[in-house]
C-alpha positions in Angstrom: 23.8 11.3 -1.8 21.7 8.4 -3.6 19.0 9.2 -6.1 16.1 8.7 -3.6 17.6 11.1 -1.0 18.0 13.5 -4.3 14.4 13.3 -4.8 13.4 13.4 -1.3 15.7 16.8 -1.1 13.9 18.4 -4.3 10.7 17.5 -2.4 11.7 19.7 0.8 10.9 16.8 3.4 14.8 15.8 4.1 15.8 14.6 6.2 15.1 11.4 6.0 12.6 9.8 8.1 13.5 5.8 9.3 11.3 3.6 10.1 11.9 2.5 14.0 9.7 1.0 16.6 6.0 2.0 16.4 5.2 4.8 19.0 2.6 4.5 21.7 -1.3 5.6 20.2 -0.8 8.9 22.5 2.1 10.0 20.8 1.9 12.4 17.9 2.6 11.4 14.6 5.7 12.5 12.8 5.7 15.6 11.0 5.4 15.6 6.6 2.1 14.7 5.6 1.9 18.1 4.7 4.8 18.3 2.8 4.8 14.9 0.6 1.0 15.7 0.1 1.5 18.9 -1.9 5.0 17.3 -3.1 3.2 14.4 -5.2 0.5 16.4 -7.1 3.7 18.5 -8.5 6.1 15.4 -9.5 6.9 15.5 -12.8 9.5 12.8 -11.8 8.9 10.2 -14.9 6.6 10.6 -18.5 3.2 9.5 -16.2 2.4 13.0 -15.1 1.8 14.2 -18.8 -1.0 11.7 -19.6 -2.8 11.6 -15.8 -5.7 13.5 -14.8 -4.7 13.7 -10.8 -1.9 11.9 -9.2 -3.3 9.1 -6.5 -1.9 9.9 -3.2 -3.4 7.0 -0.5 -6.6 7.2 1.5 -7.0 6.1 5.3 -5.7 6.5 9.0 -2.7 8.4 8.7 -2.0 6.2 12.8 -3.2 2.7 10.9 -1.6 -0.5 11.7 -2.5 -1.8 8.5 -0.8 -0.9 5.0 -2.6 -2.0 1.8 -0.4 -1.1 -1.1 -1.6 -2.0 -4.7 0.0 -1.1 -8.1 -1.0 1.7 -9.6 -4.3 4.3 -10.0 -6.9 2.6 -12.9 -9.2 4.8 -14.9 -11.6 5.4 -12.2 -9.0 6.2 -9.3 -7.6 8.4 -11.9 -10.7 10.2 -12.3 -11.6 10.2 -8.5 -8.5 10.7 -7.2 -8.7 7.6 -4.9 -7.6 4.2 -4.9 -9.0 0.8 -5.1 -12.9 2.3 -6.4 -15.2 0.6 -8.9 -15.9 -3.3 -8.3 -12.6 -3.8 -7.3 -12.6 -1.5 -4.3 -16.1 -3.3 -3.2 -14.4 -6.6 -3.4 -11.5 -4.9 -1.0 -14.0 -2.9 1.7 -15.8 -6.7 1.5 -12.2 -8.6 2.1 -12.0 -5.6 4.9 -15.2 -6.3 6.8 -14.8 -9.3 6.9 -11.4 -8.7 9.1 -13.7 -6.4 11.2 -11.7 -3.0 9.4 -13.1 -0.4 7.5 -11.5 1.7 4.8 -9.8 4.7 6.9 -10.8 2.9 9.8 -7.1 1.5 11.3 -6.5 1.1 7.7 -4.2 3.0 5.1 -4.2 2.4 1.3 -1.9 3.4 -1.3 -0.5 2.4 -4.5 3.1 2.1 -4.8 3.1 4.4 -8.0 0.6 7.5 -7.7 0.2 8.1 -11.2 -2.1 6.1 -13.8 -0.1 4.0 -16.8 -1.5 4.5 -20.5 -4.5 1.7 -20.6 -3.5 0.5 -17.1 -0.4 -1.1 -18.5 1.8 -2.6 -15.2 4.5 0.5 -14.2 7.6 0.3 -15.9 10.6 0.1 -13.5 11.3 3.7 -14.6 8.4 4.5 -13.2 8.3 2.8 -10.0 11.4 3.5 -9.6 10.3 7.3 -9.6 7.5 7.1 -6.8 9.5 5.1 -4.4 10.5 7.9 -2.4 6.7 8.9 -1.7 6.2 5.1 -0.8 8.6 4.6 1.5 7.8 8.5 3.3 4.5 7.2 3.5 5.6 4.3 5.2 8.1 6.2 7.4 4.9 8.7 8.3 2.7 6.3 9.0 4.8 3.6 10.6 2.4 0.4 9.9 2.4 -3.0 12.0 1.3 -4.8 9.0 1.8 -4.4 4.8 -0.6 -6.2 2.4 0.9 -6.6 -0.9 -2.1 -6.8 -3.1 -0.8 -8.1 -6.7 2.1 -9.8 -8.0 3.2 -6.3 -9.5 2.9 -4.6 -6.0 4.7 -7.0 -4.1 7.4 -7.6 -6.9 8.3 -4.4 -6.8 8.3 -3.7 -3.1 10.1 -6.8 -2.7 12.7 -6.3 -5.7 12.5 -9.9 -6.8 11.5 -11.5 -10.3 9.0 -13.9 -8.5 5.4 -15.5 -9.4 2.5 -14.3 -6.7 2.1 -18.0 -5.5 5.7 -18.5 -4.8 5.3 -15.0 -2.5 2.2 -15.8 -0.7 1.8 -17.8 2.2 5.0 -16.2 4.1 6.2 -13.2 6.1 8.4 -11.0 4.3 10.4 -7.4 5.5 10.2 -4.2 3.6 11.9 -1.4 5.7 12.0 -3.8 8.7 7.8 -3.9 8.4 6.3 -7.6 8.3 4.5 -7.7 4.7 2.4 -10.0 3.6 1.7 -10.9 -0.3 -1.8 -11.3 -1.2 -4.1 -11.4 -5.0 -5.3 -8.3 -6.4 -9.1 -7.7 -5.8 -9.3 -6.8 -9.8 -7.7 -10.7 -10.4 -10.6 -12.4 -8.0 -13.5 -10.8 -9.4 -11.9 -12.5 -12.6 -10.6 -15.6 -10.2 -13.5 -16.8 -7.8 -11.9 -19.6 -6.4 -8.6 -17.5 -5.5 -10.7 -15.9 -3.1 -10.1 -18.5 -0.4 -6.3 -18.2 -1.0 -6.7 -14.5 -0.5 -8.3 -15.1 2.9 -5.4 -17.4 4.1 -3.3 -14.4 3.4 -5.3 -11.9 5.1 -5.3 -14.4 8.3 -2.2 -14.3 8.2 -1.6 -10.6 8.1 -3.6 -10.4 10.9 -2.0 -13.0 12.7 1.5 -11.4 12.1 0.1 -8.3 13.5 -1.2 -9.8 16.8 2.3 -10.9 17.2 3.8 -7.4 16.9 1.5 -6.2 19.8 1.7 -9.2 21.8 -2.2 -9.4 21.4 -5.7 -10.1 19.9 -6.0 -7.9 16.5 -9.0 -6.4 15.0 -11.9 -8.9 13.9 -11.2 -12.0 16.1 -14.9 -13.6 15.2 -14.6 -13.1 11.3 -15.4 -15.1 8.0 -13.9 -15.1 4.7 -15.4 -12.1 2.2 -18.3 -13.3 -0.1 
């Protein structure tokens, strides 16, 4: 048994869930929300849970098409128990909009490690390495059309490469057979203004990627870029 089924086992949600062809909007969803929801809040899986205030589980549709996965919680998402808040999480609802999604609205965010890092220091591979169970079940749950990698330290460690952001972006990639797309960090934009137009190539193209997978039109055909 590998480490990650180990982990999945000491969380009760075995077996494990693979990610196969999207199901039909009428069908149900798979069972274990239940179970991985009460399962992070307890992990004690790496040092993280003795400085955080509330692990960070994901907000959204739990039937999205679209994945948004950034880093890790900041201060604020640490203290509110949600990710992407503050000035950062405007900038992300704007990038949203301007798609013609809403936050919970055909949308799922995360954060590929659910605990906050001292000072919001990047996650050690330790670390990451510690939460990827409850990514990928997640994943396997909610069975997404499209991933958005936002950040070079969420896409580099979904993607397991050594790799600069701009050498990422501007191509389909695979994670669990899921078309992902690499994208800026809405923290690095409000820093980076004129990154914002690379950002909204990369959302076109998530969007185009997903009207691929359904053979049609996605959300937000009339759109403009985020101001």
């Amino acid at each position: 048994m590998s480490r990650r089924e180990e982990i999945l086992a000491e969380m009760g949600i075995t077996p494990v869930w693979r990610l196969k062809d999207r199901p039909s909007r009428a069908e149900a969803a798979p069972p274990g929300w239940i179970e991985i929801k009460q399962a992070v809040p307890a992990c004690t899986g790496c040092g993280l849970h003795k400085t955080r205030t509330q692990t960070v589980f994901g907000v959204g549709d739990e039937n999205a098409d679209w994945m948004l996965i950034g880093e890790a919680p900041g201060a604020e998402e640490d203290r509110l128990g949600e990710p992407f808040v503050g000035q950062a999480g405007k900038l992300l609802d704007s990038m949203l909009a301007s798609l013609g999604l809403a936050r919970g609205a055909n949308v799922y965010i995360a954060n590929a490690v659910k605990c906050r890092p001292p000072g919001n220091r990047a996650p050690e591979s330790v670390e990451a390495a510690a939460c990827r169970p409850y990514l990928d079940r997640q994943i396997e749950l909610l069975r997404p059309r499209v991933i958005v990698a936002l950040g070079k330290s969420a896409a580099t460690t979904l993607l397991d490469v050594d790799a600069t952001i701009g050498s990422l972006r501007g191509r389909v990639h695979r994670y669990g057979g899921v078309p992902l797309i690499v994208t800026y960090h809405p923290a690095y934009l409000l820093r980076n203004l004129p990154d914002k137009a690379k950002a909204w190539e990369d959302l076109l193209l998530a969007r185009r990627t997903l009207a691929a997978t359904i053979g049609g039109v996605a959300d937000g055909a009339k759109s403009s870029p985020p101001v």
